[in-house]
C-alpha positions as CSV (number, residue, x, y, z in Angstrom):
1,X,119.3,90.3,88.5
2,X,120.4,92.3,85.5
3,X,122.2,95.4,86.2
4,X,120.6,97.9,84.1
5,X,117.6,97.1,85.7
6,X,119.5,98.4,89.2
7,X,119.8,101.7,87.0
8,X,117.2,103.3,87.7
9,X,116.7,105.9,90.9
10,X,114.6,105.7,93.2
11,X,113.8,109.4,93.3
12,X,110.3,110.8,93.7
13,X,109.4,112.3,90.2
14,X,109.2,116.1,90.9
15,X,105.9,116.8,90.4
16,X,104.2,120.0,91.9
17,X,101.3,119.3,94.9
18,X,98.7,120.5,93.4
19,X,99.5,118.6,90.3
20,X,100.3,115.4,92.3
21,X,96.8,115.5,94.0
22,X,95.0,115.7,90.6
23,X,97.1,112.5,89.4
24,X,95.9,111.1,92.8
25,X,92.7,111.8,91.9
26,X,92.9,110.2,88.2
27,X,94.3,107.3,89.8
28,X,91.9,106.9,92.6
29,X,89.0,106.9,90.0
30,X,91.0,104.7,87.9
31,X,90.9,101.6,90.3
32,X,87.7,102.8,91.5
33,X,86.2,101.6,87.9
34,X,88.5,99.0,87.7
35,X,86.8,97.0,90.7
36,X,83.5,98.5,90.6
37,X,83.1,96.7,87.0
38,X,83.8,93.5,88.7
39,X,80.5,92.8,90.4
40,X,78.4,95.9,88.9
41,X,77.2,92.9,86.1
42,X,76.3,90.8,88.5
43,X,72.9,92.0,89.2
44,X,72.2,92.7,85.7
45,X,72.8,88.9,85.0
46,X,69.2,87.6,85.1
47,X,67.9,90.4,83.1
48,X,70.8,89.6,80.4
49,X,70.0,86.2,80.6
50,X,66.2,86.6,79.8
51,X,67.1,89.3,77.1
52,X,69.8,87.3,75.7
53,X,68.4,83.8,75.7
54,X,71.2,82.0,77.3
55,X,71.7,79.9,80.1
56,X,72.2,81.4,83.8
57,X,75.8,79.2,83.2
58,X,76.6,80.9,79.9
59,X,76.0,84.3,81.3
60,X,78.5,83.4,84.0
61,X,81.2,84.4,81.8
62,X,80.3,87.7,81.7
63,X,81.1,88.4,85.1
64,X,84.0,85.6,85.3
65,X,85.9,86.4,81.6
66,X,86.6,90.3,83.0
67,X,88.2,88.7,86.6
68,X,90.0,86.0,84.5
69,X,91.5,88.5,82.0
70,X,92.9,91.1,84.6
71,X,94.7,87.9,86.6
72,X,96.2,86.9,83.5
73,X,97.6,89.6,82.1
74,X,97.8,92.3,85.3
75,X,101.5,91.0,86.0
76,X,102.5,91.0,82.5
77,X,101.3,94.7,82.1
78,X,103.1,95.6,85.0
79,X,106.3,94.1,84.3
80,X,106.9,95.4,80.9
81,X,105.4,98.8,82.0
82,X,109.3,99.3,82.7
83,X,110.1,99.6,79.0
84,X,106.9,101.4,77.7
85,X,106.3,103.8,80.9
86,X,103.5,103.5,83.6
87,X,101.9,106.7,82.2
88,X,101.4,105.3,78.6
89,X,99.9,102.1,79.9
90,X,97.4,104.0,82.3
91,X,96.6,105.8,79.4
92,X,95.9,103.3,77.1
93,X,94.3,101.0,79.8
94,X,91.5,103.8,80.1
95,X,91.3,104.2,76.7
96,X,90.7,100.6,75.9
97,X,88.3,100.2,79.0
98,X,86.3,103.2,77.7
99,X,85.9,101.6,73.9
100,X,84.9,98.6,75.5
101,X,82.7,99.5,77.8
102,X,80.9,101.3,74.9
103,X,81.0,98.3,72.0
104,X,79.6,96.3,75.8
105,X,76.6,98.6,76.2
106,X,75.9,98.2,72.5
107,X,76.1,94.1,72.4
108,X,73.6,92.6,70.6
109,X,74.5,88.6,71.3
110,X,76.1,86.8,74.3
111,X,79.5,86.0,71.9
112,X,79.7,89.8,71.5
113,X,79.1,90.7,74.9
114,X,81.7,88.0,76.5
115,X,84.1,89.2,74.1
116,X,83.9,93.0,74.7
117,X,84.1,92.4,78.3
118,X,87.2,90.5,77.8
119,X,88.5,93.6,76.0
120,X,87.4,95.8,79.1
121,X,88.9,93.1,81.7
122,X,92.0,94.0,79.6
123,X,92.0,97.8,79.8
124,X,91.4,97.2,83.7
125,X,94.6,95.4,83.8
126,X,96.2,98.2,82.2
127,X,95.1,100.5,84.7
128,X,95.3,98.5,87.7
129,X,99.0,97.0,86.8
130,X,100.9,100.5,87.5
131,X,98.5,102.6,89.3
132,X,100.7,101.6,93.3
133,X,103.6,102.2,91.1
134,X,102.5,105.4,90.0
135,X,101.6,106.8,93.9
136,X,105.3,105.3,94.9
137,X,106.8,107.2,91.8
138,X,104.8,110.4,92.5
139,X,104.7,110.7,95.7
140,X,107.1,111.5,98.6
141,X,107.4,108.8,100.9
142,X,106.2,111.3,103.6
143,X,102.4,111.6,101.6
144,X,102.6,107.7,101.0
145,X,100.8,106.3,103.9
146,X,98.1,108.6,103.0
147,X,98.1,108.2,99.5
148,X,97.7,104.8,99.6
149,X,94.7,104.9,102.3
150,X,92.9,107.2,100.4
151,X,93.3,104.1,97.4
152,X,92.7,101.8,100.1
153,X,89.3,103.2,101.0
154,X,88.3,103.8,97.6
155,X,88.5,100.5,96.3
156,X,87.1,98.9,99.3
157,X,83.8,101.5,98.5
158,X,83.7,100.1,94.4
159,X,83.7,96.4,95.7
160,X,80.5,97.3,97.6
161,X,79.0,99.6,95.1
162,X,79.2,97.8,92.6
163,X,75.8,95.6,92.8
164,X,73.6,97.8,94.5
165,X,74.7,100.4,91.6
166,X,74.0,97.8,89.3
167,X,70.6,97.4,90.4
168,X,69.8,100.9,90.7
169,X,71.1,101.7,87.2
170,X,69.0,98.1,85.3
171,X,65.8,99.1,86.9
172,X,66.5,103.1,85.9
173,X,68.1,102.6,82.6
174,X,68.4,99.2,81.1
175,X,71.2,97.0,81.4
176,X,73.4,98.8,78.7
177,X,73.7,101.7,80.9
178,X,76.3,99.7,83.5
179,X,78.2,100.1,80.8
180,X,77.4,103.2,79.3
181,X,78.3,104.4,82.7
182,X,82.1,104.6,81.9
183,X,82.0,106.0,79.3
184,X,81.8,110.2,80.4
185,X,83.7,108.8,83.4
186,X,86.6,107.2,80.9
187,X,86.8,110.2,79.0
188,X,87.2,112.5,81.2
189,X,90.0,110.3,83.3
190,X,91.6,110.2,79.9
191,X,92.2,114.1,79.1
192,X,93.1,114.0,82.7
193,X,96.0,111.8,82.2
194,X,97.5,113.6,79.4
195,X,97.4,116.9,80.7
196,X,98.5,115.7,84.1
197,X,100.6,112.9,84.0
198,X,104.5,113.6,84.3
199,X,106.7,112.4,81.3
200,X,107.7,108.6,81.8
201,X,110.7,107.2,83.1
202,X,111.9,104.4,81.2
203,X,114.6,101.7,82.4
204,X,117.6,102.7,79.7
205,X,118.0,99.0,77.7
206,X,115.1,97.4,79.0
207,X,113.6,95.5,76.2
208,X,111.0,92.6,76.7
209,X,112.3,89.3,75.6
210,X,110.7,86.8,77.3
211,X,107.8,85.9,75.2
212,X,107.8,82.2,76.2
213,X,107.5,83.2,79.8
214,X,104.5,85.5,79.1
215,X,102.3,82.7,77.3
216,X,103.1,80.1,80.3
217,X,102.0,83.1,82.3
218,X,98.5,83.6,80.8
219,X,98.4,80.0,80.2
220,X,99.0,79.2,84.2
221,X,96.6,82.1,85.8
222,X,94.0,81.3,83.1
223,X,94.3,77.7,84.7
224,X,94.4,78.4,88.1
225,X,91.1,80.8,87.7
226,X,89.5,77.7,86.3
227,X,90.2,75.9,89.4
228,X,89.1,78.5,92.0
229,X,85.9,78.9,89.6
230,X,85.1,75.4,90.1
231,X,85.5,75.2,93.8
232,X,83.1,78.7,94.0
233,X,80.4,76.8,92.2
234,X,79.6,73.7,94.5
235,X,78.7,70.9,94.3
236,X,82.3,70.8,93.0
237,X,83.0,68.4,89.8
238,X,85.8,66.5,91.1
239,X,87.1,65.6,87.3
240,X,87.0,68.7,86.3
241,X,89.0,69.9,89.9
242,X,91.5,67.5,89.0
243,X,91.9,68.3,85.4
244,X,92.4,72.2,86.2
245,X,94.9,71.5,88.9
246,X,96.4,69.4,87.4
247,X,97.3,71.4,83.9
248,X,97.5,74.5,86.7
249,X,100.9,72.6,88.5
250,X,102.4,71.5,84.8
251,X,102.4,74.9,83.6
252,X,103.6,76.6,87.3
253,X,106.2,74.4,87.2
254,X,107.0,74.9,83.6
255,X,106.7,78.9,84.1
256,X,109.3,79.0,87.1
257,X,111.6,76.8,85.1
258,X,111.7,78.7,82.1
259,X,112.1,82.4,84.5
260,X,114.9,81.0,86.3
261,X,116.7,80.1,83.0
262,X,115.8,83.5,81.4
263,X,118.5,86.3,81.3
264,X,115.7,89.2,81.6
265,X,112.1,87.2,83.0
266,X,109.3,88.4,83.0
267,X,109.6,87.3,87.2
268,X,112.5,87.7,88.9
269,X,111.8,84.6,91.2
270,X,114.4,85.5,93.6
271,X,112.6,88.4,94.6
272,X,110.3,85.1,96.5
273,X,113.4,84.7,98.6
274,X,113.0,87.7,100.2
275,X,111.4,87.6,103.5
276,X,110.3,91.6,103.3
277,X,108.4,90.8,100.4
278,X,106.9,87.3,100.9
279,X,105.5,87.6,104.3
280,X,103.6,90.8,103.7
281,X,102.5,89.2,100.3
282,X,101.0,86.5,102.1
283,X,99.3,89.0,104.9
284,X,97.8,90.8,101.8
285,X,96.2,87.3,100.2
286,X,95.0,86.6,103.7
287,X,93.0,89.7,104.7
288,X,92.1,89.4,101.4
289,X,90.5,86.3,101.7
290,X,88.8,86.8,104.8
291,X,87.9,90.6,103.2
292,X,86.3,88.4,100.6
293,X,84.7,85.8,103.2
294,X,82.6,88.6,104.8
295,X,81.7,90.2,101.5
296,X,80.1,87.1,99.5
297,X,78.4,85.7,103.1
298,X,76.8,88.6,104.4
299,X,73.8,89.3,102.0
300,X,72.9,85.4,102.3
301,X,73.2,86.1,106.4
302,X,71.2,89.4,106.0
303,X,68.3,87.4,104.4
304,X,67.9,84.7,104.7
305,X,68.7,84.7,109.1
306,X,67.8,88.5,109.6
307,X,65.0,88.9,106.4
308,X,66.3,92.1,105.7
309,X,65.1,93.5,102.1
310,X,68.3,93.5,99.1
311,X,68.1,96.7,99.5
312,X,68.4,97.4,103.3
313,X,71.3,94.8,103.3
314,X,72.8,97.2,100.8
315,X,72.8,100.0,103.1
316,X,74.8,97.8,106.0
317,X,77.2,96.6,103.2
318,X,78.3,100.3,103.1
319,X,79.1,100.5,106.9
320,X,82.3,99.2,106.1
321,X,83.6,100.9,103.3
322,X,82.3,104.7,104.5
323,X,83.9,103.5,107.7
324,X,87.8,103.3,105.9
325,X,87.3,106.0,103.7
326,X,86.4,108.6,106.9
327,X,89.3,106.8,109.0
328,X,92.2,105.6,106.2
329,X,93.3,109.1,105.3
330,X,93.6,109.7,109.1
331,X,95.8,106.7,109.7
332,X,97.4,107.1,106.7
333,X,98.9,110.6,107.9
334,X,99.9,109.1,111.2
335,X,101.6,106.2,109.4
336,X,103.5,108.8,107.3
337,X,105.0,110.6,110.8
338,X,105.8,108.0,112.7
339,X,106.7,105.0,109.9
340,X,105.8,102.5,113.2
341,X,106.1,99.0,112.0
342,X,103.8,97.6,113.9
343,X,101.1,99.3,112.0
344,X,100.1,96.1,109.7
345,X,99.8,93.7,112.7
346,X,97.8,95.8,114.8
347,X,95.3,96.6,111.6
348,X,94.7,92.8,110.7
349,X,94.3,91.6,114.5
350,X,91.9,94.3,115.2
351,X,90.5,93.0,111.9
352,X,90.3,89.2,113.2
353,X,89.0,90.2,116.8
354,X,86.4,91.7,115.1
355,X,85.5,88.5,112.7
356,X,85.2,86.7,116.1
357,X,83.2,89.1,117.4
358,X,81.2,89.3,114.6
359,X,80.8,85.6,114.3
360,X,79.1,85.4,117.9
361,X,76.9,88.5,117.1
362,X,75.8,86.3,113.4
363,X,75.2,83.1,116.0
364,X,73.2,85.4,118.4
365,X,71.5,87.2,115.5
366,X,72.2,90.3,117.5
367,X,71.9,93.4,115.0
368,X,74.0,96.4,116.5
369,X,76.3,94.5,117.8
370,X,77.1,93.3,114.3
371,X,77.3,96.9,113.2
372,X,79.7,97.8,116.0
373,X,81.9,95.0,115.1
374,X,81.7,96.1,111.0
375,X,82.8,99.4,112.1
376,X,85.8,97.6,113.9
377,X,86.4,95.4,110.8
378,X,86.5,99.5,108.5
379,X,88.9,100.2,111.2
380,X,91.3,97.3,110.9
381,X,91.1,97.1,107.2
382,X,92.0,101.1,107.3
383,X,95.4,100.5,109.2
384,X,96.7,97.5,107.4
385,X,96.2,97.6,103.6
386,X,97.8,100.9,103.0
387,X,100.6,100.6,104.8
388,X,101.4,96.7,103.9
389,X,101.1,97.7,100.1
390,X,103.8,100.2,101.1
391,X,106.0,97.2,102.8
392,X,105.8,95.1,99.9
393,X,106.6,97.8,97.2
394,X,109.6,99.2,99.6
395,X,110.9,95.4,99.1
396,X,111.1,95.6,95.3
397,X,114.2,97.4,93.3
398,X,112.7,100.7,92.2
399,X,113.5,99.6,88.4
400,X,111.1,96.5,89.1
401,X,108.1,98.5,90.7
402,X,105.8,98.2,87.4
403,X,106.6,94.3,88.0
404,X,105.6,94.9,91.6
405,X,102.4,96.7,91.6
406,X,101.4,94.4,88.8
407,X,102.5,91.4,91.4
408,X,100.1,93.1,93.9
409,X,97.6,93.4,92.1
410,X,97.0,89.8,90.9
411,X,98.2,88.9,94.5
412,X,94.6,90.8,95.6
413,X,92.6,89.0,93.1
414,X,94.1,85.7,94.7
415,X,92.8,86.6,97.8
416,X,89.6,87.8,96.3
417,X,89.3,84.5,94.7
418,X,90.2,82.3,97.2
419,X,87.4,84.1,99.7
420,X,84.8,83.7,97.0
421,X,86.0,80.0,97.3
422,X,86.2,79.7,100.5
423,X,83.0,81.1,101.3
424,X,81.0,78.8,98.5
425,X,82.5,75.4,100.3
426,X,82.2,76.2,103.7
427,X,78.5,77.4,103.3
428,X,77.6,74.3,101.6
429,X,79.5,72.1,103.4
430,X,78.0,73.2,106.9
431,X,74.9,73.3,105.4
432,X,75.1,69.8,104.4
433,X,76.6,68.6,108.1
434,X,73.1,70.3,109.2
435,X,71.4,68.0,106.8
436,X,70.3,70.4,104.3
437,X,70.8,70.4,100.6
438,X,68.3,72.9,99.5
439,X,68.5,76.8,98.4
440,X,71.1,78.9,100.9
441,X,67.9,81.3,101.9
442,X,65.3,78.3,102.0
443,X,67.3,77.0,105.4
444,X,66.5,77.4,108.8
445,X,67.4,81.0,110.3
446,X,69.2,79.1,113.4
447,X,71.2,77.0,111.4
448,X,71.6,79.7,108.7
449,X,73.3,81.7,111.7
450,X,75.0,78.8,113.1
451,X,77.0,78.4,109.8
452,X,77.9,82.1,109.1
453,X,79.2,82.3,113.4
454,X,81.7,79.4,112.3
455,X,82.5,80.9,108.7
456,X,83.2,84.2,110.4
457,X,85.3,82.3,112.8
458,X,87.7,81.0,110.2
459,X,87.8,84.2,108.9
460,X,89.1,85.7,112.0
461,X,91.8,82.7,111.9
462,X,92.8,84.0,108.3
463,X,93.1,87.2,109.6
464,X,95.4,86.2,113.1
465,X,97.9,84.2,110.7
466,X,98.3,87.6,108.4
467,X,99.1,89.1,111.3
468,X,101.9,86.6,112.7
469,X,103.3,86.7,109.1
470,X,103.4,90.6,109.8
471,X,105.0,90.4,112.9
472,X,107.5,88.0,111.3
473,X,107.9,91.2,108.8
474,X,108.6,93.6,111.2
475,X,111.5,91.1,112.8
476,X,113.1,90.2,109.8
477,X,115.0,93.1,109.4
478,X,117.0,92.1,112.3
């Protein structure tokens, strides 16, 4: 690893409390935009689709170019954030979001539209690639633990609010208005961040080089999005599988290659030999995953077995969320006084205990006990994210944590993508072992149920393996 990129200290920046809670703040509303613009279009989609005269599959790409662009760039952001400073990218990441969300309200044609929301997707990176960096910089690593479950809980909230603010806002406003949204939002998180924002620390002789590495990069995420984008929308083309694999392994391989040649990569690839940082990684993608599982299934479950309104299934979608943002600030203080290890494997088996819990309650169609066992999920999710972001960042030289955070951050949309996946293939495929083919909500409620139990099941499994990777973690220090 190049030396001046050992250079730097690890120091916290010196920033006053007050003035560190008002960053916190910025970035907490930062990432809270960030994900909430990730599914707020969704439920807008029909009404685009009528008003735009396009295809349901062309209107697709409004949702998928904005996920697409932030895994393909969020790493690249982060890494040369190193040379630029994390406050100047968080900057202009809200800057760009908030033009685009603007020139996206005001879209006249599909083209226009897809295009403006790749240009959001990109501020979005900006923001999302340094904003763990940023709390790690800023704060002490007494506040940490806290820090980060305040950002934990947030984020969780914006990946639930999003549709059911969606809806609220079409029916109110029009569909422009999603996007309008941001924009009083955007600007005021701007002024924030340059009144607020300490002056950036810059690695001394850090300059990007590796331009190759960047386009195989884009080129290989792009690629790899294309392939868990196929195998969420079943039934799967199998050509089209194989093509996107296929150009996804070519350009992997060709991207490690080329970083492990490089004098100063965009990667540092041996950073993957380190047990501290891969086993948490792969706890992260896991719980994402299963996060993800419970997330896309449950308003299918909600209907079409319980034949709850969108709207009432809205209202149980937030016993999750509101459970981690009233219990992750707690656990976050008690992670920063006692630093206990075990912290990460207790949060994701709680977490799977609870998916098997929850998967007899969804067989059963038993309604509170569901409820209790959400609660239990909030709980879980509220002990492990926090403090296994802080794990993996703690693993990372404190030169390299723009590369880091940026690394964690496409790491979640993996999980988040493979969940989606997941979710899609197991649905239809137990659907079609039942001898059904039709519409998800057109089945019968007892095999409907059937289904979820043993999709909820596998989600629990997901959730028991992040856990032996994190007790792995915690003995790998010796």
């Amino acid at each position: 690893m190049n030396d001046k990129l050992k250079s730097l200290s690890g120091d916290t920046q010196l920033v006053p409390p007050r003035n560190r809670h008002l960053i916190l703040l910025i970035i907490l509303a930062c990432g809270f935009i960030g994900v909430v613009d990730i599914q707020i279009v969704s439920i807008a989609l029909p009404t685009i689709t009528h008003l735009l005269n396009a295809s349901v599959g062309q209107t697709q790409w409004i949702a998928t170019s904005y996920v697409i662009t932030v895994l393909c760039t969020v790493l690249l952001v982060g890494t040369i954030s190193a040379g630029i400073g994390k406050g100047r990218i968080l900057k202009a990441g809200i800057l760009v979001f908030t033009i685009s969300s603007l020139a996206c309200g005001l879209s006249t044609t599909l083209g226009e539209l897809i295009f403006f929301r790749i240009l959001q997707g990109l501020g979005a990176s900006l923001m999302m690639s340094v904003l763990m960096a940023l709390i790690i910089e800023i704060f002490p690593p007494h506040e940490r633990g806290r820090a980060m479950g305040l950002n934990t809980a947030v984020i969780a909230l914006g990946l639930i609010v999003g549709p059911s603010a969606g809806g609220f806002i079409v029916d109110t406003a029009g569909w422009p208005f999603i996007f309008f949204f941001n924009i009083p939002v955007g600007t005021l998180l701007f002024l924030g961040a340059l009144h607020y924002l300490p002056a950036d620390r810059i690695v001394k002789g850090y300059r990007f080089s590796d331009y190759t590495g960047a386009i195989l990069l884009v080129l290989f995420m792009a690629a790899l999005a294309m392939v868990f984008n196929t195998l969420a929308n079943p039934p799967i083309q199998a050509a089209y599988l194989g093509v996107w694999t296929g150009l996804w392994i070519i350009l992997f391989v060709a991207f490690i290659l080329r970083e492990r040649s490089h004098s100063q990569p965009l990667l540092y690839t041996s950073i993957f030999r380190n047990s501290r940082f891969v086993l948490p990684s792969i706890s992260l993608v896991l719980y994402l995953a299963a996060t993800f599982i419970l997330l896309t299934g449950q308003p299918f479950y909600f209907q079409g077995v319980m034949g709850l309104s969108p709207s009432h299934v809205g209202l149980i979608a937030l016993i999750t969320p509101v459970t981690m943002i009233l219990s992750a600030p707690l656990f976050g203080m008690i992670y920063d006084r006692t630093k206990w290890r075990g912290y990460t494997v207790t949060g994701l088996s709680l977490m799977g205990f609870a998916y098997f819990g929850c998967g007899v309650a969804f067989y059963r169609m038993e309604y509170l006990l569901i409820i209790v066992f959400f609660v239990a999920t909030g709980i879980g999710r509220a002990i492990f994210q926090g403090p296994n972001v802080i794990e993996i960042m703690a693993a990372v030289p404190p030169s390299l944590q723009g590369m880091g955070s940026g690394l964690i951050t496409t790491l979640m949309y993996l999980g988040i993508m493979v969940g989606i996946s997941l979710t899609a293939i197991l649905l239809t495929t137990g659907l079609a072992t039942s001898g059904y083919y039709g519409q998800v909500l057109d089945a019968d409620p007892q095999v409907l149920a059937a289904v979820f139990g043993q999709i909820m099941g596998i989600g629990g499994l997901l959730c028991l393996t992040g856990a032996v990777c994190s007790f792995k973690r915690k003995h790998s220090d010796g």
